[in-house]
C-alpha positions in Angstrom: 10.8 -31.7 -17.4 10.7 -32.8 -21.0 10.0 -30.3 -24.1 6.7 -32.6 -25.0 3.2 -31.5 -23.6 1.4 -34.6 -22.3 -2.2 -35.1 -24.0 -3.8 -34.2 -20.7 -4.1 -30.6 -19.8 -1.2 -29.3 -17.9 -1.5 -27.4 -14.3 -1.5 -23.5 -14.6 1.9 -21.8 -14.7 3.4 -18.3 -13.4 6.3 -18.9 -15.6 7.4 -20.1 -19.2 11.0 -20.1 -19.3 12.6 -20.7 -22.5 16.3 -21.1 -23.5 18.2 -23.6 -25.6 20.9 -23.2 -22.8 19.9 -26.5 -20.5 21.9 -25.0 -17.7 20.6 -21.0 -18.0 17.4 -22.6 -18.0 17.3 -25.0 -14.9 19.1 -22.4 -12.9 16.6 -20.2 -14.1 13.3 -22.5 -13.4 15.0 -23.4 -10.0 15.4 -19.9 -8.7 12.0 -19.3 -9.4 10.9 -22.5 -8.1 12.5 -21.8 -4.8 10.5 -18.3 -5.0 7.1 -20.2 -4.7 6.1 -19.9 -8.6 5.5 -22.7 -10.4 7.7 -23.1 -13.6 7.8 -24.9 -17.2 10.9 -24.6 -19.3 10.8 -25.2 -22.9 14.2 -25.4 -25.2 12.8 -24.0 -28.1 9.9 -21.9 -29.8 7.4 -24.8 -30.7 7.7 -26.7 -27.1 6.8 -23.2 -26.0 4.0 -22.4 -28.5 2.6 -25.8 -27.0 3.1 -25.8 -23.5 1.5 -22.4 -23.6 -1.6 -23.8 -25.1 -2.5 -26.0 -22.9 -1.1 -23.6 -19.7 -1.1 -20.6 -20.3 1.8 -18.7 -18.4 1.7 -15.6 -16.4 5.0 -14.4 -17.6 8.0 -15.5 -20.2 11.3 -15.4 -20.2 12.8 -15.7 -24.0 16.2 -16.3 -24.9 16.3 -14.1 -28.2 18.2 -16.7 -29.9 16.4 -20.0 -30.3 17.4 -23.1 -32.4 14.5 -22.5 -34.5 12.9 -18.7 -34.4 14.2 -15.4 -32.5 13.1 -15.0 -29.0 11.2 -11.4 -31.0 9.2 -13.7 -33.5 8.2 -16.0 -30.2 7.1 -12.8 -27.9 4.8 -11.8 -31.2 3.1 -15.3 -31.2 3.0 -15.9 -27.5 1.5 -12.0 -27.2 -0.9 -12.5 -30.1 -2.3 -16.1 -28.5 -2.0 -14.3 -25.2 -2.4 -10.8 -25.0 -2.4 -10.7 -20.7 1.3 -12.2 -21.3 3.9 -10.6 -19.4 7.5 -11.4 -22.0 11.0 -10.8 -20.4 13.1 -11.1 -23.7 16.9 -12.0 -22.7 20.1 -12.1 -25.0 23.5 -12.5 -25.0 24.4 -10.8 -27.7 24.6 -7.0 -28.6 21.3 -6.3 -30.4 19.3 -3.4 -31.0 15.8 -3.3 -31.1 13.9 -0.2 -30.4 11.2 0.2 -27.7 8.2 0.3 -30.4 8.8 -3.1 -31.4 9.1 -4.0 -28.2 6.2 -3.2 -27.4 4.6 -4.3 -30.3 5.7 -8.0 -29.4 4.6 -7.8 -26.4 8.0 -7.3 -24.3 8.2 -5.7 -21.0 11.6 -6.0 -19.9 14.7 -6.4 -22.3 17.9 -7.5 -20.2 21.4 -9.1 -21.4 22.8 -11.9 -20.8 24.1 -13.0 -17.9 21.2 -11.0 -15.5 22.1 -11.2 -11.8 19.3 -14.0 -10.3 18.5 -11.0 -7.9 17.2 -8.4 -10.2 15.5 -11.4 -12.6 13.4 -12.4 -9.8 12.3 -9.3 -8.7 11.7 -8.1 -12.0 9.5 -11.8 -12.4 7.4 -10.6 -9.1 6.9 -7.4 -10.1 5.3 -8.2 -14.0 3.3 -11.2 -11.5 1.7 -8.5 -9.5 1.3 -6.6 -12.4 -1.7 -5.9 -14.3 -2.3 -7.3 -17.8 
């Protein structure tokens, strides 16, 4: 899948997925594909942003770091344009950011990097049958 919306509008999605790490991110859009969900993966912040104009998704999953924003700055803008977004927010790297501003962007879950395929599915399923 390429990181360009087409001019027509795109089928529905259960699940953004977006990761500047090509490998994370198939892995990632396969296991979920296998699940039954149907998946777009975007490689950075304004692929996203688009893709989730013209679909919007059920739930994200955001690196936090991004070639051009922070997965944070992305959850705001996804959460403002989409307030029944579900945001898993995933990073590698030891940060701290406190539950208010979580919350605030719109993130549900907060999980490092590498998350067992196991526990990221189930937690996908369970923000899916979740309520906006």
């Amino acid at each position: 899948m390429n990181d360009r919306p087409t001019e027509q509008p795109l089928e529905a999605c259960d699940v953004l997925v977006v990761d500047d790490d090509f490998a994370l991110s198939e892995a990632i859009t396969q296991l979920l594909t296998r699940s039954g969900l149907r998946v777009r993966k975007a490689h950075n912040a304004s692929a996203a942003l688009s893709f989730a104009a013209f679909a919007p998704p059920r739930v994200a999953i955001l690196d936090y770091q991004l070639p051009d924003t922070t997965g944070l700055a992305l959850a705001a803008e996804l959460h403002a344009e989409i307030p029944s977004l579900h945001i898993i927010l995933m990073s590698a790297n030891n940060v701290d950011i406190d539950r208010k501003t979580l919350d605030q962007a719109g993130i549900k879950v907060f999980v490092n990097k590498p998350m067992p395929p196991g526990p990221l599915r189930q937690a996908v399923m369970r923000l899916l049958q979740t309520p906006a």
